[in-house]
C-alpha positions, 0 to 999 in steps of 0.5 A, a space after each residue: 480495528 487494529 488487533 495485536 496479533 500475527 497478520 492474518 490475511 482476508 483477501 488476495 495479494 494484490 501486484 503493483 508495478 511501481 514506477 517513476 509514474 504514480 500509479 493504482 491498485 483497487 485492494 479487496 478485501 474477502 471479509 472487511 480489513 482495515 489493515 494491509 500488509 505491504 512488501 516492497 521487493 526493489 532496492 529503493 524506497 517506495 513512496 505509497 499513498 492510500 485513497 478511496 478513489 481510483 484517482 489516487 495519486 502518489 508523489 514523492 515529497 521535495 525538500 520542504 514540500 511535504 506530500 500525502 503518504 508514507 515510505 515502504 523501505 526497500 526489500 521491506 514488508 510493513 504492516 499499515 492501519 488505514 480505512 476499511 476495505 471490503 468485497 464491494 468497497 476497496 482501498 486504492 493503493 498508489 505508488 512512485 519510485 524515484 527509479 526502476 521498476 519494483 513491485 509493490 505487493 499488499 495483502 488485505 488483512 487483520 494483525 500486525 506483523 
């Protein structure tokens, strides 16, 4: 449930290495957290989707082709509200940059900015 308070964070910090190829995290969470805290450390846009498989991927969309997923804005943190994750059951994470390499950090956790 989505709680209008300050982040708390109820898990690790999880580094995803983003780059021109989708790649995954499995993201934990200490007590269960429907809510993830995201930063985006680059200069370019991240392109993020989220799954329950470790066969998440992310693509980045074309003109008039929509994707699955959302955009981390550069040297940005956004908070999202997605399923739940848990000590046994995560939330996979995918992620694409249209260049480099930049690091993605998420954070399992309960409020919203």
């Amino acid at each position: 449930m989505a709680n209008n308070i300050a982040f708390l964070a109820t898990g690790k910090t999880y580094l995803l290495s983003v780059t021109t190829t989708s790649a995954n995290v499995a993201v934990y969470a200490d007590t269960p957290a429907n809510q993830f805290a995201l930063y985006n450390d680059g200069n370019h846009e991240i392109f993020v989707k989220t799954g329950s498989t470790s066969g998440t991927t992310a693509v980045i969309p074309t003109s008039g082709t929509g994707q699955y997923g959302f955009v981390v804005p550069p040297n940005s943190r956004i908070v999202i509200t997605n399923g739940q994750a848990n000590g046994t059951n995560p939330v996979y994470f995918a992620a694409i940059v249209d260049t480099g390499t930049h690091n993605l950090y998420i954070t399992p956790g309960e409020g919203m900015s």
